[in-house]
C-alpha positions as CSV (number, residue, x, y, z in Angstrom):
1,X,56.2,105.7,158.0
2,X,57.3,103.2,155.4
3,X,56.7,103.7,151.9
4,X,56.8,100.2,151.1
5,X,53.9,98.8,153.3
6,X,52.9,95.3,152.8
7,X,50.5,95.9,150.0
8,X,53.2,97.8,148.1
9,X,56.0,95.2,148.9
10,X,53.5,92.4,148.1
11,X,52.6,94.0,144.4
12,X,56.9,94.7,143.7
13,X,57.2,90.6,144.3
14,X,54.5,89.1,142.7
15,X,56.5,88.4,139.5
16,X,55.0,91.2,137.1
17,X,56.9,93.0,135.3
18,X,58.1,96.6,135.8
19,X,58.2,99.6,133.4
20,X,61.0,101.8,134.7
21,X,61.3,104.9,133.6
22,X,64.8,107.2,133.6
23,X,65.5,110.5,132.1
24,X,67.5,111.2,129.2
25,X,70.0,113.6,128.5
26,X,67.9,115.8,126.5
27,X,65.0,115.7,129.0
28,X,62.7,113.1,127.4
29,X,61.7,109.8,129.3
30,X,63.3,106.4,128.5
31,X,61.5,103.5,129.3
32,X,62.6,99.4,130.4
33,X,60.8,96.7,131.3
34,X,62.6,95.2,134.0
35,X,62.1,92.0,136.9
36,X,62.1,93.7,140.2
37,X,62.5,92.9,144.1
38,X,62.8,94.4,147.2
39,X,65.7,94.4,149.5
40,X,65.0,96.2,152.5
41,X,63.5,98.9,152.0
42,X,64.8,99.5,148.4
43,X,63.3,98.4,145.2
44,X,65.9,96.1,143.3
45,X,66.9,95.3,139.7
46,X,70.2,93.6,138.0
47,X,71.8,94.2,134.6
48,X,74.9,92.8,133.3
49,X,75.9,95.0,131.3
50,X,76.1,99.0,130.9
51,X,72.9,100.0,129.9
52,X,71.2,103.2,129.2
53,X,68.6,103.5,132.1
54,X,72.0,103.3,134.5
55,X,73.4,105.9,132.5
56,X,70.6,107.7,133.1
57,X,70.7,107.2,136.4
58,X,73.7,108.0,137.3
59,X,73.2,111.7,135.7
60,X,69.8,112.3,137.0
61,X,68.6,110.2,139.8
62,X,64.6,110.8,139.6
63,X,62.6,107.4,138.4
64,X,59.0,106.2,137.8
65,X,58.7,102.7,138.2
66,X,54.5,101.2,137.4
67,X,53.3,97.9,137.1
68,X,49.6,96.6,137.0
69,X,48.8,93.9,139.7
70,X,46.9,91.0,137.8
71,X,43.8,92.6,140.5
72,X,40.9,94.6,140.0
73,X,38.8,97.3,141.9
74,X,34.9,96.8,142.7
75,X,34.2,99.2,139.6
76,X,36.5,96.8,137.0
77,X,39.5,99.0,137.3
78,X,42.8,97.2,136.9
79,X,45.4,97.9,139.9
80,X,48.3,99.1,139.4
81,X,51.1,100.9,140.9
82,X,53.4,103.5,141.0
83,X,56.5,104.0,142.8
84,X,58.3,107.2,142.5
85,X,61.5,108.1,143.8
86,X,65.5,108.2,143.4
87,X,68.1,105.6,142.3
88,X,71.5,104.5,142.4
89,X,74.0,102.1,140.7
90,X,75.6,99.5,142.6
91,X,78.7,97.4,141.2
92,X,78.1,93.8,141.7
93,X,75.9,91.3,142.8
94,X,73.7,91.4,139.5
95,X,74.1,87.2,138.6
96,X,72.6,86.6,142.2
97,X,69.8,89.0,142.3
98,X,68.9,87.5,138.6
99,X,68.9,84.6,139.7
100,X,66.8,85.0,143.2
101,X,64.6,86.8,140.4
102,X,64.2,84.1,137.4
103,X,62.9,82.1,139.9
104,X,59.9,84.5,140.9
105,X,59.5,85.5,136.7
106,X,60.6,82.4,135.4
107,X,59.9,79.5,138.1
108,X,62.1,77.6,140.4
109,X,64.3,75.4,138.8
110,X,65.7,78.4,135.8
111,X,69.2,78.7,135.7
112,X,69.8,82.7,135.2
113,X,71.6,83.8,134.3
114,X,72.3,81.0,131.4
115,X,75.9,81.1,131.2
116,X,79.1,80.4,133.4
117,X,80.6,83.3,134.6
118,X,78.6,86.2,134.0
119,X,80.0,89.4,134.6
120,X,79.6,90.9,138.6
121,X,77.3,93.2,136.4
122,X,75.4,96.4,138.5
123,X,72.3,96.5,140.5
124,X,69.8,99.1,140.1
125,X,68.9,100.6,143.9
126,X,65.9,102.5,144.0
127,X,64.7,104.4,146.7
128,X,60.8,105.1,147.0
129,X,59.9,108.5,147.6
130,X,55.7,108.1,147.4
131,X,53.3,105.8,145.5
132,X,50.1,106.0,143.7
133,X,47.9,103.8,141.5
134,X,45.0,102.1,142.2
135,X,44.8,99.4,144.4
136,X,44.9,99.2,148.5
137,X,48.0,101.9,148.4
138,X,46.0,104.6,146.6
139,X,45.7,107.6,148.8
């Protein structure tokens, strides 16, 4: 069985924004807010640029992504989600996926990212393990 059912893979494309966390060399959580998709049955995210979180990543695999819905329960509880599981670093392909992205975040005629030429840059792959939250997906 898929992790990412349709509920799940509906939530990661709505256009809310994602608080990914990675682990730090000295044990302590780091935390990003980053735009997301889906691509197969991966969660997605690009970054020009070296960042920390990949640095992260690349040491110590294990993430926590979480992102509320914009939905609530019958009892007033906000949805929200959250997707465990295990990344990777890609090389490449990071202007497209921003820009396939900007248009979800941002609407559909944004140019992003805003410059010629941008960098191949590095795409965040991550690979749900379980989720948990509240909302339709909630065990």
């Amino acid at each position: 069985m898929t992790v990412l059912t349709d509920t799940v893979r509906a939530a990661l494309t709505a256009g809310h924004l994602a608080h990914l966390v990675t682990i730090d060399p000295d044990g302590g959580p780091q935390v990003s807010v980053v735009w997301i998709g889906v691509e197969g049955e991966e969660i997605v995210s690009g970054h020009l640029g070296e960042r920390r979180k990949l640095g992260n990543v690349r040491r110590d695999p294990r993430v926590a992504l979480s992102l509320e819905t914009g939905a609530m329960d019958p009892n007033g509880l906000a949805h929200y989600l959250v997707v465990h599981g295990r990344a990777r670093v890609t090389e490449g392909g990071a202007p497209e996926l921003l820009q396939r992205l900007a248009h979800v975040y941002l609407g559909p005629d944004v140019r992003f990212p805003p410059m010629d030429d941008p960098p191949p840059g590095l795409v965040l792959r991550i690979t749900p393990e379980r989720v948990s939250g509240v909302g339709p997906w909630a065990g």
